[in-house]
N, C-alpha and C positions, 0 to 999 in steps of 0.2 A: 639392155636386158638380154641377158641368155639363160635358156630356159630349157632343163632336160625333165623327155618325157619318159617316163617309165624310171622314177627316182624308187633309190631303198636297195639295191641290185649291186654287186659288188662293183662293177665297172662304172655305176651311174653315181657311188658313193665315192669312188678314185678320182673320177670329171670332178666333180663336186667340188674336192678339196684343190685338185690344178687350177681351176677359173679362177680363182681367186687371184693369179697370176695377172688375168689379164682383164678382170670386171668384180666390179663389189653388187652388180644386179645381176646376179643369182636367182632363176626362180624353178622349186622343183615340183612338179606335178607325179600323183600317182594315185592311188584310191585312200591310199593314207601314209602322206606325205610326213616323212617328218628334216628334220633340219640337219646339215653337215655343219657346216657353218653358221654362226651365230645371229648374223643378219641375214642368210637366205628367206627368201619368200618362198612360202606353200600353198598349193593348189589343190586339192582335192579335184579329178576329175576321173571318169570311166574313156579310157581311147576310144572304145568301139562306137561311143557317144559322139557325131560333127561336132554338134553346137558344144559340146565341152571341151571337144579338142581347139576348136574356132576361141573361145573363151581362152582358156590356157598358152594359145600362141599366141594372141592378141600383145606388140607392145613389144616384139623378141626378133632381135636382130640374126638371131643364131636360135636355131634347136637342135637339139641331140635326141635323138632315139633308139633309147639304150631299152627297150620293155624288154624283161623276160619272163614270158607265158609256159604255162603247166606244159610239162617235157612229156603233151601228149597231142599226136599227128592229129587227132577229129578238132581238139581244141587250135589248134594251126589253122587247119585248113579254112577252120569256120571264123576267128576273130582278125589273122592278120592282114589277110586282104580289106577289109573294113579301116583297119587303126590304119594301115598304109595309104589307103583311099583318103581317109579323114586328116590326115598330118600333112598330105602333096594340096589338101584342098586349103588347109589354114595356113599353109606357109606362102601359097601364093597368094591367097586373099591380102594378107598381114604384108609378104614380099619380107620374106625371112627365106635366110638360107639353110639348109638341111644339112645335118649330119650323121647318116646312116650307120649305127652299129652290127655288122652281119658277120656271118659264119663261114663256111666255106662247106657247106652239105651241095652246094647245086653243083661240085664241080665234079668235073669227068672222073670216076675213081680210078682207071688207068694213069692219068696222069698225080695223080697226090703225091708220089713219090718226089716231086717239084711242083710246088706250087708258085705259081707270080700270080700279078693282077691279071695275067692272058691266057688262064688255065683254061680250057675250054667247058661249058657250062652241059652236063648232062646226069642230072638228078638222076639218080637209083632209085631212092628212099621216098616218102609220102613229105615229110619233113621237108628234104631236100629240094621236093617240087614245088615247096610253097616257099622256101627261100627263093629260087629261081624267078618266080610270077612274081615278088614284091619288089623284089630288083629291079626287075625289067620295069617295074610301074616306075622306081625314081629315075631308070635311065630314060623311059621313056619321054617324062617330064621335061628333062634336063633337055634331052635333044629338039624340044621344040619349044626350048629357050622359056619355056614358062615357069622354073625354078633354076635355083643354084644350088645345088648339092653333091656332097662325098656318102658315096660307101665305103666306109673302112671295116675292113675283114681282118679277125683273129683266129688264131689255130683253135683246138681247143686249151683251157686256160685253167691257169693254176696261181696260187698267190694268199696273202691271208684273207681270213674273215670271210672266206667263201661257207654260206652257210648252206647251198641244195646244189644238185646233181654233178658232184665234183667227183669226178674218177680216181683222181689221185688223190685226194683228202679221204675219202671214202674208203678206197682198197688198198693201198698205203699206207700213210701217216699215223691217219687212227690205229690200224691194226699193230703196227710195227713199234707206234707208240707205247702200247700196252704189251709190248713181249709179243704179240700174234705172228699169225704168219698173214702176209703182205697175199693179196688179189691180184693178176691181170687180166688183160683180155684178147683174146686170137692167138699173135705167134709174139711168143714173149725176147724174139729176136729180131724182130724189126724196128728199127727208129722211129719215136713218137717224138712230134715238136708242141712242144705248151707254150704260150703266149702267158707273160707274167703281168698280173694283173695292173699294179702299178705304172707298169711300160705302156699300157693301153690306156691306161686314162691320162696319162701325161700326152701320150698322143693322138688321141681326140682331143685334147683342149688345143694342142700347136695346132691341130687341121684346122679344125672349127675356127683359129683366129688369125690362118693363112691367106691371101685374099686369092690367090693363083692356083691355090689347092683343092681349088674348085671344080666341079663338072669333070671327074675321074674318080677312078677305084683305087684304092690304096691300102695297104696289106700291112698292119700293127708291128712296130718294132719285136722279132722273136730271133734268141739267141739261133744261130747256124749250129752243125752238127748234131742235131739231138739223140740223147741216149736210146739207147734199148729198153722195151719193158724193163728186162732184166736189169740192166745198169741205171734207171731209173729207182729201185727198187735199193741196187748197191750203195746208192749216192744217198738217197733219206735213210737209208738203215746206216751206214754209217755217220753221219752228222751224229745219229741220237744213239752210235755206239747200243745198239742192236745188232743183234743175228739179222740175215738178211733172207729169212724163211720165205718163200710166196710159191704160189701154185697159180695155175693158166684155168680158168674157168671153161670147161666145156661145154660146147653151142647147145646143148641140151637142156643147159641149167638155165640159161634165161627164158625157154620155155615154164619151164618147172616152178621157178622162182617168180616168174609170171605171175602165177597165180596169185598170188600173194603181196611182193611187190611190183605194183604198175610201171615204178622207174624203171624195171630191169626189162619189163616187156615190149616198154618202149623202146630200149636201147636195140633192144637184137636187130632192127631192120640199118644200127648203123655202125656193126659190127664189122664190115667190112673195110671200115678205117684203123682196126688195129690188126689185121690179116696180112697186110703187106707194107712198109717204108711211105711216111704221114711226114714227109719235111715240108717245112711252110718258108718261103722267100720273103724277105721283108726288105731285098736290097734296095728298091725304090725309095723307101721313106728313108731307111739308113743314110744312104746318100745324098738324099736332098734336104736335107736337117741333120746331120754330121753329128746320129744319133746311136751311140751301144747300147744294144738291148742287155738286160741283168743276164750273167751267167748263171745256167742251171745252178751251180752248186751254189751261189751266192742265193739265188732267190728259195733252196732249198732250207737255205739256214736262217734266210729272214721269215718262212713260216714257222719253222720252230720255233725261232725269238718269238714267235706275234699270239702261236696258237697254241705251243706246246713250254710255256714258261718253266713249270714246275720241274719237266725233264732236261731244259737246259742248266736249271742248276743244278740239278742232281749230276750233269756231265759236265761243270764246272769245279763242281766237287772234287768227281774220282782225278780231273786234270791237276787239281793243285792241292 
């Protein structure tokens, strides 16, 4: 049995359909589970709950920990130390290996502009410090050998069927879709690397069923060079044969907008990842799994197949 926790999530719905590769016991947990595949098992349980997270691991040779919690720092600080405590304590009771899904907010923001798995760890952001402390709890497990597990890290990420706190689906896609003018954020000339959704759950399923790929940090297949705001912006507006209208949102407006939307006021403390060059390294996994991650512009045309149908035929039209 392999069993992901914090199922329904776009990355934990992508695992989903990969396992199938490698197990037909499937089981997904979450407060309201529901099924990818047709035989999975579902679990109803709360993480921050031991004995439900103890129940839920019970019987799971592999877990994944793909939860993703309300895109607010009090709600961080306070539940994930708790699901993190409770998930190192069932996978060792059970003697299940772990498969950490994390971000990259703890690392040093001088260095982003190269990220590897050896960026050096120093949280800015509140966020950030609580990714840092959950880490440290699975490395620390891991080093005194009383679990086996992978942190696998993705950039921030893009891909279909993202349905909440997507940058580029958000200030993008939709707008540009609709004729708008296109959103960015900080300096609309710096390189932003996105992690395609698809590439990430194919690549937690390889880790998860690697036996050597254990007890280390490993960084999600994402394509090298990534564009600029701007050329981000040029790349979806032309696929959808738009103008490639966008304006730079000033530091002020996430204040402002604050008020109103909580997503935006959350975001400003991690604003200083589109201020300067955001490349993410994935040569480790590339290499050791003799794996291409999707090309920007390919994964920019399989959102439009996936999310914006009506507009791909409408520019299949005017093509033919």
């Amino acid at each position: 049995m392999q069993t992901i926790l914090g199922s329904g999530g776009v990355i934990a719905n992508e695992l989903a359909r990969e396992l199938r590769t490698y197990t037909t016991g499937i089981r997904l947990v979450s407060r309201n589970p529901q099924k990818i595949n047709q035989d999975d098992e579902t679990i109803s349980a709360d993480l921050t709950q031991a004995d439900q997270v103890k129940k839920a691991v019970k019987g799971s040779s592999i877990v994944y920990l793909t939860v993703g919690l309300k895109y607010k720092a009090r709600i961080w600080e306070s539940a994930w130390p708790k699901i993190m405590r409770n998930v190192i304590e069932a996978c060792t009771q059970h003697q299940s290996k772990l498969v950490f899904f994390d971000n990259i907010y703890m690392y040093d923001p001088n260095y982003i502009g190269h990220m590897s798995e050896d960026t050096p760890i120093r949280p800015v952001s509140r966020k950030g410090a609580v990714r840092a402390k959950i880490a440290d709890m699975v490395l620390e497990s891991t080093s005194k050998g009383n679990l086996e597990a992978i942190i696998a890290r993705s950039a921030d990420f893009y891909g279909p069927h993202i349905t909440l706190n997507s940058i580029l689906t958000e200030l993008a896609f939709k707008p540009l879709a609709k004729g708008g003018t296109a959103k960015w954020l900080g300096d609309a000339h710096q390189p932003h690397a996105f992690t395609f959704t698809p590439d990430a759950g194919k690549a937690l399923a390889l880790l998860g069923n690697t036996e050597d790929a254990y007890n280390q940090v490993w960084h999600l297949p994402t394509a090298s060079n990534p564009p600029t705001g701007k050329e981000w912006i040029y790349l979806i507006a032309k696929e959808m044969s738009k103008s490639p209208k966008y304006q730079v949102l000033a530091p002020w407006f996430f204040s402002v907008s604050g008020l109103f939307v909580p997503f935006m006021r959350e975001l400003k403390e991690m604003l200083y990842q589109y201020e300067r060059p955001y490349v993410f390294d994935s040569t480790k996994f590339q290499e050791n799994f003799f794996f291409k991650p999707t090309k920007y512009r390919d994964g920019i045309k399989n959102i439009i197949h996936e999310e914006f149908p009506s507009l791909e035929k409408k520019m299949d039209d005017i093509r033919y």
